[in-house]
N, CA, C and O atoms as CSV, one atom per row, in Angstrom:
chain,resi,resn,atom,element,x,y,z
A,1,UNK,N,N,0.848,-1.167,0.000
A,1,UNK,CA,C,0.000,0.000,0.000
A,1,UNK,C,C,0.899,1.238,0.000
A,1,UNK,O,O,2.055,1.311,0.417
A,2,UNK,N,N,-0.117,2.533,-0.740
A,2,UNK,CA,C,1.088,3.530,-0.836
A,2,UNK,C,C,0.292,4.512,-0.352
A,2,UNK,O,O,-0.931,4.425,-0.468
A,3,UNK,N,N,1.016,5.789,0.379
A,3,UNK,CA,C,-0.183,7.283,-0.302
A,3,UNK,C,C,-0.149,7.872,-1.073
A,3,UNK,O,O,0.918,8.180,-1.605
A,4,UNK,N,N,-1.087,8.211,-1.403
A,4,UNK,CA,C,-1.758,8.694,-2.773
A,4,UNK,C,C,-1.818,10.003,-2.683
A,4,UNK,O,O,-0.932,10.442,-3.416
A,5,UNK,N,N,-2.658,11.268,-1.937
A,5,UNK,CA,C,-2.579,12.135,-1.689
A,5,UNK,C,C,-3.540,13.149,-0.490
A,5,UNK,O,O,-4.724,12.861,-0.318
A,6,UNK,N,N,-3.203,13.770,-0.081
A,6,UNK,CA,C,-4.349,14.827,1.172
A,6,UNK,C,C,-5.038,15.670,0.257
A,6,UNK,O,O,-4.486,16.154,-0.731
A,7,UNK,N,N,-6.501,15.901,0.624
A,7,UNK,CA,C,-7.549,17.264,-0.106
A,7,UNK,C,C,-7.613,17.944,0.786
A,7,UNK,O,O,-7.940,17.469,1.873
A,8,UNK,N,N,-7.354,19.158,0.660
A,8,UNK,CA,C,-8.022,20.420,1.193
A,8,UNK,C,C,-8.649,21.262,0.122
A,8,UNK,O,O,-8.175,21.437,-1.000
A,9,UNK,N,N,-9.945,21.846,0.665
A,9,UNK,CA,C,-10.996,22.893,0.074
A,9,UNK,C,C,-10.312,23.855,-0.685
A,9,UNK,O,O,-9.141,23.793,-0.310
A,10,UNK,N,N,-10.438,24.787,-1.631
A,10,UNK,CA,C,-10.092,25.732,-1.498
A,10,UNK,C,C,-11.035,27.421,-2.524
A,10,UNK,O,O,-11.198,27.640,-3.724
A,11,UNK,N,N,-11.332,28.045,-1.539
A,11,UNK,CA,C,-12.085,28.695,-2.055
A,11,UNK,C,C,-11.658,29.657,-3.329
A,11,UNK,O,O,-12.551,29.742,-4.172
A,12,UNK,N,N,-10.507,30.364,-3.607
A,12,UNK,CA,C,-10.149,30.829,-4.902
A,12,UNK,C,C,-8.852,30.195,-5.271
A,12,UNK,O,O,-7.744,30.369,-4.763
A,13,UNK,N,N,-9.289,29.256,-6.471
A,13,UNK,CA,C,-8.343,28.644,-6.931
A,13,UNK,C,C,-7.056,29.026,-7.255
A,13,UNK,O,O,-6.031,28.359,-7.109
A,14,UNK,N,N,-7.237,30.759,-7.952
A,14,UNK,CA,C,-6.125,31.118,-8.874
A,14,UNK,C,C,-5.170,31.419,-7.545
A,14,UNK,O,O,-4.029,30.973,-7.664
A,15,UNK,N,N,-5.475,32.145,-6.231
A,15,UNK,CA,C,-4.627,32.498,-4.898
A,15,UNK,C,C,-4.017,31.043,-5.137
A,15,UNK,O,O,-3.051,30.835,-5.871
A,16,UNK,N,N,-4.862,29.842,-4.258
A,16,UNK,CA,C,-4.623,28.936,-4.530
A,16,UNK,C,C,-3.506,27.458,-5.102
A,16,UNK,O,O,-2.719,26.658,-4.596
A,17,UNK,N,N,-3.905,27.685,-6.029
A,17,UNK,CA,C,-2.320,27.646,-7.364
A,17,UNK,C,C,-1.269,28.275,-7.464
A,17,UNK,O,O,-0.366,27.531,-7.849
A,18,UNK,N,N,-0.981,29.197,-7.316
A,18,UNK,CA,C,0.048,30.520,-7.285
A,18,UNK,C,C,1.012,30.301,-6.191
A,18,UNK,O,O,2.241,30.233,-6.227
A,19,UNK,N,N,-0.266,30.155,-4.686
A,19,UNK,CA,C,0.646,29.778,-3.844
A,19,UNK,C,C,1.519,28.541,-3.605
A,19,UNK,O,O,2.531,28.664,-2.915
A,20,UNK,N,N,1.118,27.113,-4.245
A,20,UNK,CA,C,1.411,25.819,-3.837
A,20,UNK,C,C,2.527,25.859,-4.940
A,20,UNK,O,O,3.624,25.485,-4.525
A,21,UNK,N,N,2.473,26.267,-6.380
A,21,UNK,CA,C,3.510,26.147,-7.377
A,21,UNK,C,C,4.386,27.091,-7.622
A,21,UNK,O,O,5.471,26.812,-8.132
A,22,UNK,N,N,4.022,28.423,-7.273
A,22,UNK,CA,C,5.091,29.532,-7.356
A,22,UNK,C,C,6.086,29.370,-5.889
A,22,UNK,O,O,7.252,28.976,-5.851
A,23,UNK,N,N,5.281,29.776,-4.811
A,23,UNK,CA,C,6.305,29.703,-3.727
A,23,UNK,C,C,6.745,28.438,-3.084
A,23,UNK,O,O,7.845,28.362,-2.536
A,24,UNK,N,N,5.643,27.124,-3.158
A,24,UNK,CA,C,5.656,25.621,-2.557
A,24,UNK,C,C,6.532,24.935,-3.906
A,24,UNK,O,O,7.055,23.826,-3.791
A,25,UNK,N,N,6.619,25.734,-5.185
A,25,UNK,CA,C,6.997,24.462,-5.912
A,25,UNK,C,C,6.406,23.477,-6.263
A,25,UNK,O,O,7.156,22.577,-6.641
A,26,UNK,N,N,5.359,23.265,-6.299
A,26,UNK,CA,C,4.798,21.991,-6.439
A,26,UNK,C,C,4.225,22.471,-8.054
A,26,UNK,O,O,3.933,23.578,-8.507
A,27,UNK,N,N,4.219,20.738,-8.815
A,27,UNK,CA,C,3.701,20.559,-9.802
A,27,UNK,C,C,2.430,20.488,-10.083
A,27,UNK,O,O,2.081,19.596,-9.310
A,28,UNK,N,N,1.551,20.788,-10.618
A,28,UNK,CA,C,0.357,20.513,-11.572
A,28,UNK,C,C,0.252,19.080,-12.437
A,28,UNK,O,O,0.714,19.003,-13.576
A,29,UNK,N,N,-0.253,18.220,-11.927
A,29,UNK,CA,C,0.184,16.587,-12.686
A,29,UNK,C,C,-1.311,16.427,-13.452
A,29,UNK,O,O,-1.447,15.915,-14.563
A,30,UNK,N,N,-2.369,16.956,-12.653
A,30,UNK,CA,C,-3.283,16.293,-13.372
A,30,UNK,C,C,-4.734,17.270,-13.071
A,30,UNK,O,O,-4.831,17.259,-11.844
A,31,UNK,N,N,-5.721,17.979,-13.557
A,31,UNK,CA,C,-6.851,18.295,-13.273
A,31,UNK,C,C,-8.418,18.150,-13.776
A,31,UNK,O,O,-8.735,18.730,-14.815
A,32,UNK,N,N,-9.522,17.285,-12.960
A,32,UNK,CA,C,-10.333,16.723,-13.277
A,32,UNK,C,C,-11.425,17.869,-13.148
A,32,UNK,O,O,-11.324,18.717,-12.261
A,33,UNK,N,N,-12.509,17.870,-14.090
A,33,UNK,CA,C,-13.310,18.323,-13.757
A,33,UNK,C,C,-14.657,17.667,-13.327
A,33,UNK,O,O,-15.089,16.897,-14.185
A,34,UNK,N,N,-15.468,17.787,-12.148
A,34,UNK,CA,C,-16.810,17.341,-12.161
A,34,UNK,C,C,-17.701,18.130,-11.999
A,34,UNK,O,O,-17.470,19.282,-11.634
A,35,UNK,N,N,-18.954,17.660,-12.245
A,35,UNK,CA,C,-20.355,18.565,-12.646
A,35,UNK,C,C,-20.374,19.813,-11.476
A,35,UNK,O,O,-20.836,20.901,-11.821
A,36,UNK,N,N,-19.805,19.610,-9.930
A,36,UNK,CA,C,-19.897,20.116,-9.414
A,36,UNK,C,C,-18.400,21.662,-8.735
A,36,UNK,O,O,-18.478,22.822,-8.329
A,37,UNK,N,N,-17.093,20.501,-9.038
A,37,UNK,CA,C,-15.799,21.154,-9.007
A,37,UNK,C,C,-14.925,20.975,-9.894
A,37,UNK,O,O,-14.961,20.346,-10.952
A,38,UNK,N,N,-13.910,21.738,-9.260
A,38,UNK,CA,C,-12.809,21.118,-10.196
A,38,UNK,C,C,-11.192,20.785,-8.821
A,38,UNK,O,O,-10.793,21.389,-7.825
A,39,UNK,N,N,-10.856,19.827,-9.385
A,39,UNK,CA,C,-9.666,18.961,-8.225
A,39,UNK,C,C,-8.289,19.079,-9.278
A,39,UNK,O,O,-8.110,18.538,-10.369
A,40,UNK,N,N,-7.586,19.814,-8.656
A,40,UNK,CA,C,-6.054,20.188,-9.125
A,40,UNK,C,C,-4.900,19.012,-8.421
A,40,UNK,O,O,-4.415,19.421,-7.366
A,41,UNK,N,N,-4.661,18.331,-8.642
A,41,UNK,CA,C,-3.318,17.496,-8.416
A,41,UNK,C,C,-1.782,18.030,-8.569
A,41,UNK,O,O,-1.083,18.068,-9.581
A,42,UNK,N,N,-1.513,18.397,-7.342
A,42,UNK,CA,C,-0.065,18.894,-7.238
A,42,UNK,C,C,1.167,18.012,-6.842
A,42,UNK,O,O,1.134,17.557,-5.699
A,43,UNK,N,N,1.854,17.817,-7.339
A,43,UNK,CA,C,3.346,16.775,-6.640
A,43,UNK,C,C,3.922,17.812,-6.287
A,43,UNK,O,O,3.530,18.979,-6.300
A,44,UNK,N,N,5.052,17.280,-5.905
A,44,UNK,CA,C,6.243,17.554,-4.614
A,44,UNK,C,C,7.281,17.425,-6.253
A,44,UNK,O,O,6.725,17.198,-7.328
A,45,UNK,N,N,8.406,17.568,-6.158
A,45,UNK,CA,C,9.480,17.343,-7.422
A,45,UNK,C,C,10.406,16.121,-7.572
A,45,UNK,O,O,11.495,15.909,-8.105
A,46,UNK,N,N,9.363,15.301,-6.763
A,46,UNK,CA,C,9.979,13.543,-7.127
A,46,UNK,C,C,8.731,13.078,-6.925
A,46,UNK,O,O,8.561,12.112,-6.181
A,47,UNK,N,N,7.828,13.609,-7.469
A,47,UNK,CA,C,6.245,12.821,-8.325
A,47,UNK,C,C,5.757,11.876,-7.152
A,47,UNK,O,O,4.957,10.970,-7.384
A,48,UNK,N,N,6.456,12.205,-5.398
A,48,UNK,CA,C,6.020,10.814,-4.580
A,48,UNK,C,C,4.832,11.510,-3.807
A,48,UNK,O,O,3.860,10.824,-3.493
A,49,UNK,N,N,4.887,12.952,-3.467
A,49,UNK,CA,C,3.796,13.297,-2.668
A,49,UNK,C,C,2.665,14.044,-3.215
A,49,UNK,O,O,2.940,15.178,-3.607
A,50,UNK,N,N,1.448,13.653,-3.327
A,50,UNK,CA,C,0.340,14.834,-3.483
A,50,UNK,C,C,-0.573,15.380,-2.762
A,50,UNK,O,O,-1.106,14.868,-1.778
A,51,UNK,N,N,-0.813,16.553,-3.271
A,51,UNK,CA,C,-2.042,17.098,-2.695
A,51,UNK,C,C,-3.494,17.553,-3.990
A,51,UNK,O,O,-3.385,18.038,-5.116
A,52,UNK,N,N,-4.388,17.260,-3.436
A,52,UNK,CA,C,-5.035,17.346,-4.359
A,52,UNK,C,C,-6.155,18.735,-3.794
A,52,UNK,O,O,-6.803,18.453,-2.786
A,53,UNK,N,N,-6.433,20.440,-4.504
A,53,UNK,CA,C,-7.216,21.440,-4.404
A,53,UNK,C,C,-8.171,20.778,-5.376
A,53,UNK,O,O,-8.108,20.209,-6.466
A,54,UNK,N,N,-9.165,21.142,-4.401
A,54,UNK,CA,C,-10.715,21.174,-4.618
A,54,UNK,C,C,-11.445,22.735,-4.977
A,54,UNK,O,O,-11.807,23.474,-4.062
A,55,UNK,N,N,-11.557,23.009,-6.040
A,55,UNK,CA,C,-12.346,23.987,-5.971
A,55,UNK,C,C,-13.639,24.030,-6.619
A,55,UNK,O,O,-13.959,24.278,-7.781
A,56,UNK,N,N,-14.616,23.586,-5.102
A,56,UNK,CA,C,-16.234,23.755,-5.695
A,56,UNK,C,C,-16.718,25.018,-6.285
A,56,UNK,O,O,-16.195,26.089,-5.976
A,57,UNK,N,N,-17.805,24.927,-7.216
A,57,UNK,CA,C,-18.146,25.855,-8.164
A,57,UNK,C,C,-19.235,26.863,-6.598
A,57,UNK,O,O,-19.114,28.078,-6.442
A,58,UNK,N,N,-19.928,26.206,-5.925
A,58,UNK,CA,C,-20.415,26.767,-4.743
A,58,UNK,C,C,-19.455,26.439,-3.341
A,58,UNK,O,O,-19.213,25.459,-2.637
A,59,UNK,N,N,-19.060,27.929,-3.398
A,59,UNK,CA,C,-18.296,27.958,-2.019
A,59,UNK,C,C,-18.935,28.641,-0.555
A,59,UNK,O,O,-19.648,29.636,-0.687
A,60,UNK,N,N,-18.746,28.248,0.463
A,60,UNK,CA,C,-19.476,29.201,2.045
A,60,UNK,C,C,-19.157,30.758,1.631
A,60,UNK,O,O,-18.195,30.805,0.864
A,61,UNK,N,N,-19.711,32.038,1.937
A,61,UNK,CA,C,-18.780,32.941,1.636
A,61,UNK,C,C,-17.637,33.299,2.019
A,61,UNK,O,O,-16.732,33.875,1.416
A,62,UNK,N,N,-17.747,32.823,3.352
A,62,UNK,CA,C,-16.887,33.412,4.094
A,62,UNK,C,C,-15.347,32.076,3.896
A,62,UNK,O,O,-14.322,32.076,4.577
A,63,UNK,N,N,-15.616,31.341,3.044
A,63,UNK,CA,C,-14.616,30.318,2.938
A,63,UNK,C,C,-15.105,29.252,3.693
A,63,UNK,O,O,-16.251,29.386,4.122
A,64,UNK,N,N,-14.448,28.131,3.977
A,64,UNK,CA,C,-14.581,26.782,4.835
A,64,UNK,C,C,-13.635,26.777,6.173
A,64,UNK,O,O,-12.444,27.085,6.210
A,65,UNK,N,N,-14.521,26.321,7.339
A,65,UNK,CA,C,-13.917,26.371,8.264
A,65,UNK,C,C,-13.154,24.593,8.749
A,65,UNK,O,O,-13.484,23.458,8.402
A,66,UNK,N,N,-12.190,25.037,9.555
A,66,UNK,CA,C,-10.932,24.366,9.841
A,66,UNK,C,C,-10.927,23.441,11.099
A,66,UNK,O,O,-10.549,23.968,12.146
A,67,UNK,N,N,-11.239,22.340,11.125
A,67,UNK,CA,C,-11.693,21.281,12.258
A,67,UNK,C,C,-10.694,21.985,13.180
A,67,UNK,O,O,-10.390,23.178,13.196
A,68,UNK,N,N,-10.266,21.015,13.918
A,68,UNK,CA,C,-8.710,20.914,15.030
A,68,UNK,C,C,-8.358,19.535,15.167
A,68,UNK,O,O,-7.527,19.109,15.969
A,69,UNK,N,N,-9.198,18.674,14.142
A,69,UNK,CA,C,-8.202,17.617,13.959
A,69,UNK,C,C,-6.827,17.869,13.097
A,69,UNK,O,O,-5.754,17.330,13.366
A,70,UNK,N,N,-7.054,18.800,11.994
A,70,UNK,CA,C,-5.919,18.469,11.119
A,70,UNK,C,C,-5.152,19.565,11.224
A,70,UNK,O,O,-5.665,20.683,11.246
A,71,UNK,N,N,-4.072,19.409,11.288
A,71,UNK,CA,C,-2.656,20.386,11.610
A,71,UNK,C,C,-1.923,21.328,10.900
A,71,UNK,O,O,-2.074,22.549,10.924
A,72,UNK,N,N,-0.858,20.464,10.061
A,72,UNK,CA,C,-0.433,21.117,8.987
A,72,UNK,C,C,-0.482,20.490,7.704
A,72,UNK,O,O,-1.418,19.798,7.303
A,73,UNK,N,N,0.663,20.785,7.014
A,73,UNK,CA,C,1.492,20.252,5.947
A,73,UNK,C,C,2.774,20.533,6.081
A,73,UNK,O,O,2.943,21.738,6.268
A,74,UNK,N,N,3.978,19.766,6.057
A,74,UNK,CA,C,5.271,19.761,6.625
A,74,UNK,C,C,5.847,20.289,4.857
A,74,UNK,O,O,4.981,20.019,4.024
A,75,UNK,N,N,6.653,20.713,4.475
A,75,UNK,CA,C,7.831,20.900,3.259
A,75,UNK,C,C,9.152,21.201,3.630
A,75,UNK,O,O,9.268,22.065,4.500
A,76,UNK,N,N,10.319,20.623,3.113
A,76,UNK,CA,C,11.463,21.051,3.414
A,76,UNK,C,C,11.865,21.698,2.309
A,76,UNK,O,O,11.550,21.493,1.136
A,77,UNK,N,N,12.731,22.653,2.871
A,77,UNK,CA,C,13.447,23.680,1.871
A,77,UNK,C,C,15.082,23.434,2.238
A,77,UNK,O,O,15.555,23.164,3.342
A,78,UNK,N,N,15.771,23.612,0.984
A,78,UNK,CA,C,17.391,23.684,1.019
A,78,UNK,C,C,17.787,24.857,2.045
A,78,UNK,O,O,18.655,24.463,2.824
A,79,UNK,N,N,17.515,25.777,2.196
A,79,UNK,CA,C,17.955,27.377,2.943
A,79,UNK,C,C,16.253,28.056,3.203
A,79,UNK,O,O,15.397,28.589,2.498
A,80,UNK,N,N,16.414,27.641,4.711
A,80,UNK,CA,C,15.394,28.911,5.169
A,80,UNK,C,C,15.348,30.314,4.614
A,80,UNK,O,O,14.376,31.007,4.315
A,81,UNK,N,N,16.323,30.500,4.568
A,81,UNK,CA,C,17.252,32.198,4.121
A,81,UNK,C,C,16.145,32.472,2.731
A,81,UNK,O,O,15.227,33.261,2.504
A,82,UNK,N,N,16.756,31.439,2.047
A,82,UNK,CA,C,16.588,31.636,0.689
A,82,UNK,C,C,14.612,31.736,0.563
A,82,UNK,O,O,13.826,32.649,0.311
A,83,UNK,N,N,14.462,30.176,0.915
A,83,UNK,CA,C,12.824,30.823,1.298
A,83,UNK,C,C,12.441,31.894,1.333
A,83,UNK,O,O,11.843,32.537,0.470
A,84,UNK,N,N,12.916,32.306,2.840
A,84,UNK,CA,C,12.326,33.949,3.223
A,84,UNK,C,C,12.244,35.005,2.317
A,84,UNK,O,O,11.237,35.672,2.077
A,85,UNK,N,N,13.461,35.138,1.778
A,85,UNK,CA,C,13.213,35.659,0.603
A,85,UNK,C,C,12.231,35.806,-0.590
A,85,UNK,O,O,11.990,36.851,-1.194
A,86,UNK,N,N,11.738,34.653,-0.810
A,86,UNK,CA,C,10.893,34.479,-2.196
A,86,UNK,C,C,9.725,34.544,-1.356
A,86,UNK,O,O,8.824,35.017,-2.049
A,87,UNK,N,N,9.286,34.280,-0.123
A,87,UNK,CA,C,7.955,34.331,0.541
A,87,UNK,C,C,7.814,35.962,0.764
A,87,UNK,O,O,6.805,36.593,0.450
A,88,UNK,N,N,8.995,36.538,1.358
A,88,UNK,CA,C,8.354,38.068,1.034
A,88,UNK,C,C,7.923,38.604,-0.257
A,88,UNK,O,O,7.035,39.426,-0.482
A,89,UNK,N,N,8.884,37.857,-1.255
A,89,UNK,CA,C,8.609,39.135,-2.774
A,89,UNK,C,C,7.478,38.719,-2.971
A,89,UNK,O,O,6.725,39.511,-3.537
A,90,UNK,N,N,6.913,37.327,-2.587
A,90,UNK,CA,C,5.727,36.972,-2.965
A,90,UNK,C,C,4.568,38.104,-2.579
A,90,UNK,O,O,3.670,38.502,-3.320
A,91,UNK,N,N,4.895,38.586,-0.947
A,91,UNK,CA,C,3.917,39.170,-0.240
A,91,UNK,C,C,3.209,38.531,0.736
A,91,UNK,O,O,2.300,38.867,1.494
A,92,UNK,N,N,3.934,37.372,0.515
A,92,UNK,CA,C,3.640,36.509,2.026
A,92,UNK,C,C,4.138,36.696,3.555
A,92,UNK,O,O,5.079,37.491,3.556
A,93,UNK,N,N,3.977,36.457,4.232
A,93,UNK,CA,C,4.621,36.815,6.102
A,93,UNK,C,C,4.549,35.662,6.557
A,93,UNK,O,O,3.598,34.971,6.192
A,94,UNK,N,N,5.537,35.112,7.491
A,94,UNK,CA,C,5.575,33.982,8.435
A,94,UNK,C,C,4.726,33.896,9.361
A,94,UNK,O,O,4.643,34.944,10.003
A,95,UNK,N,N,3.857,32.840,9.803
A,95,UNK,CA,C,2.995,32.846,11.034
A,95,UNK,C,C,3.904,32.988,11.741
A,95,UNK,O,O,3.887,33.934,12.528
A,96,UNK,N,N,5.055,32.060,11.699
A,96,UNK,CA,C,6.065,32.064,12.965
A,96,UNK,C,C,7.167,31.825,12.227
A,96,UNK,O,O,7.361,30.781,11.604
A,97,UNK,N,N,8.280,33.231,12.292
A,97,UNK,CA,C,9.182,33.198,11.974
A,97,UNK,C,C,10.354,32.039,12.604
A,97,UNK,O,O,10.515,31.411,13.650
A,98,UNK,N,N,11.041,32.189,11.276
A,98,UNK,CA,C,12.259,30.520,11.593
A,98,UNK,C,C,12.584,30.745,13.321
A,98,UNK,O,O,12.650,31.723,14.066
A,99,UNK,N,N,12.748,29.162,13.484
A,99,UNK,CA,C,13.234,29.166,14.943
A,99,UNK,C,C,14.255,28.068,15.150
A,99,UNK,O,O,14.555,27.761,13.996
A,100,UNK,N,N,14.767,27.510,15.747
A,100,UNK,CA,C,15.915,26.152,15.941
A,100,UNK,C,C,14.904,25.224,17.227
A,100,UNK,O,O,14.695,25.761,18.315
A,101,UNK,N,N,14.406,23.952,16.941
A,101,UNK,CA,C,13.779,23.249,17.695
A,101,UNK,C,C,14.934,21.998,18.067
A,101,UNK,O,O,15.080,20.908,17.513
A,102,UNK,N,N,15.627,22.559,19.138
A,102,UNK,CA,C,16.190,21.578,20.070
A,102,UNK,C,C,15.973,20.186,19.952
A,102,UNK,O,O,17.014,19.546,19.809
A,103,UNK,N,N,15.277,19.748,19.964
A,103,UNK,CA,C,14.493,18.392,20.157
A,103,UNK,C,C,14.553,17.799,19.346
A,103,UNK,O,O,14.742,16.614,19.617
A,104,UNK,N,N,14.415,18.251,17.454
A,104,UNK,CA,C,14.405,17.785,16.766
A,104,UNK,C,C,15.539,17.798,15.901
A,104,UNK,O,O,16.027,16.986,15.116
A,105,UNK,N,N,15.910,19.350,16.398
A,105,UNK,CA,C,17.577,19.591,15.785
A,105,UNK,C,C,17.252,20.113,14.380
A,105,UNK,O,O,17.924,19.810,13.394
A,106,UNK,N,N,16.184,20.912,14.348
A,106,UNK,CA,C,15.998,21.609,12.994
A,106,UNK,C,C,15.560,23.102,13.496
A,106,UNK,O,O,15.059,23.677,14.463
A,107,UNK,N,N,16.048,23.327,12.286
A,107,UNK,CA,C,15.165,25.438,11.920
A,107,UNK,C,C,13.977,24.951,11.319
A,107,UNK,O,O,14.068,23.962,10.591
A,108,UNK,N,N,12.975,25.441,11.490
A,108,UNK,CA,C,11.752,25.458,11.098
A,108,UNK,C,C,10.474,26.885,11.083
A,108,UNK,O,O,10.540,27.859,11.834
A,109,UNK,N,N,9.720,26.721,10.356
A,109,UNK,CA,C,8.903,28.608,10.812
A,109,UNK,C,C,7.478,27.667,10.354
A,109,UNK,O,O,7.446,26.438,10.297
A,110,UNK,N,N,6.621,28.373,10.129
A,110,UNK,CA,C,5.020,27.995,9.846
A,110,UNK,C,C,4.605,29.370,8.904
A,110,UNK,O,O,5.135,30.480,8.954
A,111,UNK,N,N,3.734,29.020,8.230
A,111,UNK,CA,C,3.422,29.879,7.291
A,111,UNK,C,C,1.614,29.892,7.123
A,111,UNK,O,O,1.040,29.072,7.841
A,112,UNK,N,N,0.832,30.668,6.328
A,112,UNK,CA,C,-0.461,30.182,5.589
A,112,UNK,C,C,-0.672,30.231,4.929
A,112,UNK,O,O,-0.586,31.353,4.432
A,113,UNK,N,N,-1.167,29.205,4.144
A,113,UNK,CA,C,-1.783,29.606,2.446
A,113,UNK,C,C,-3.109,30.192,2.527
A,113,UNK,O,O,-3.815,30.338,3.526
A,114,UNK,N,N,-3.345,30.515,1.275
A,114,UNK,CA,C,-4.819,31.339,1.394
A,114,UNK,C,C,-6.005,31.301,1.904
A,114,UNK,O,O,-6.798,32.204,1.636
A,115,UNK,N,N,-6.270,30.518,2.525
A,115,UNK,CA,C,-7.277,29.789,2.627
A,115,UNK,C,C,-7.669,29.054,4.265
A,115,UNK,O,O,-8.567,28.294,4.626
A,116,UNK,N,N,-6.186,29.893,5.196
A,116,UNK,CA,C,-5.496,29.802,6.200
A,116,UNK,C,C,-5.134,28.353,7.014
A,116,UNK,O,O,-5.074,28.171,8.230
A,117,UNK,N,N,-4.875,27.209,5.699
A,117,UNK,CA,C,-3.826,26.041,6.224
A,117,UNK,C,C,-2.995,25.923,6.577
A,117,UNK,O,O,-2.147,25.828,5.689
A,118,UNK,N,N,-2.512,25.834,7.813
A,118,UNK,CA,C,-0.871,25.855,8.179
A,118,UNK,C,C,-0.102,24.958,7.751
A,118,UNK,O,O,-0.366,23.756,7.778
A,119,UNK,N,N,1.321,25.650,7.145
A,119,UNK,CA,C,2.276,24.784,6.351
A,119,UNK,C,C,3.779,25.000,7.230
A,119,UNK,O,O,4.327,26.024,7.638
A,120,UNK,N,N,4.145,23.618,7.312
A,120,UNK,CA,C,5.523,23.790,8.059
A,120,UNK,C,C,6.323,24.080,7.368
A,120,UNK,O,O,6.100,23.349,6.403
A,121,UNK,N,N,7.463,24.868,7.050
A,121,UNK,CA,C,8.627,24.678,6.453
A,121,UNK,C,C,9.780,24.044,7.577
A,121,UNK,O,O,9.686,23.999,8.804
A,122,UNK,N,N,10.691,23.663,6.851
A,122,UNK,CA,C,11.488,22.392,7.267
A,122,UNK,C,C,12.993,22.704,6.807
A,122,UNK,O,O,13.427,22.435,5.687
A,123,UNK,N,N,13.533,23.153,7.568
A,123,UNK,CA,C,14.936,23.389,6.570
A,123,UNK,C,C,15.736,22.070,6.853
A,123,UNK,O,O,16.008,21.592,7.955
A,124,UNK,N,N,16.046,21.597,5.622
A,124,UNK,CA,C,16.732,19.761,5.163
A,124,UNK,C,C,17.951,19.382,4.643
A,124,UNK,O,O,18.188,18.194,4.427
């Protein structure tokens, strides 16, 4: 058995996209349409991890709200540094700027995508 990939909602696709492939890097592999949405398939840049955006044609207005079962999404980056960089020109801000976690023996920060999912970055 393998995994296949995580869905999250997402209410404007084009934010959406922009954010997961311009600043996350991630690929565009495959997008289905059904009567009701449309589901974007993104990889990681060794085709092993996905995520798959959902964007229903009827969305809440105010967007979809966020259990407290589910957490983040983890990504590692070569240079925090370098990150930071491309997340500002983007116009993005750190939830929580880089920090050094003892415990695990990494720099790490948290971020949000549009739609306010928390994403770990991981420096690797």
């Amino acid at each position: 058995m393998r995994f296949l990939h995580a869905m999250i909602r997402v209410k404007d696709s084009d934010k959406a996209m922009d954010f997961y492939t311009k600043l996350l890097d991630m690929n565009l592999v495959k997008t289905i349409t059904l009567e009701d949405s449309i589901l974007y398939f993104l990889s990681d840049e060794d085709g092993q991890t996905q995520i798959e955006l959902t964007a229903n044609f009827e969305n809440p207005e105010n967007g979809y709200e966020h259990g407290n079962a589910f957490g983040h999404f983890a990504f590692g980056v070569d240079s925090m540094e370098e990150f930071g960089k491309k997340l500002h020109s983007m116009g993005y801000e750190y939830l929580y700027e880089p920090y050094y976690m003892p415990e695990a023996g990494l720099l790490i920060a948290f971020i949000k995508d549009p739609d306010g999912n928390e994403i770990e970055i991981i420096e690797d």
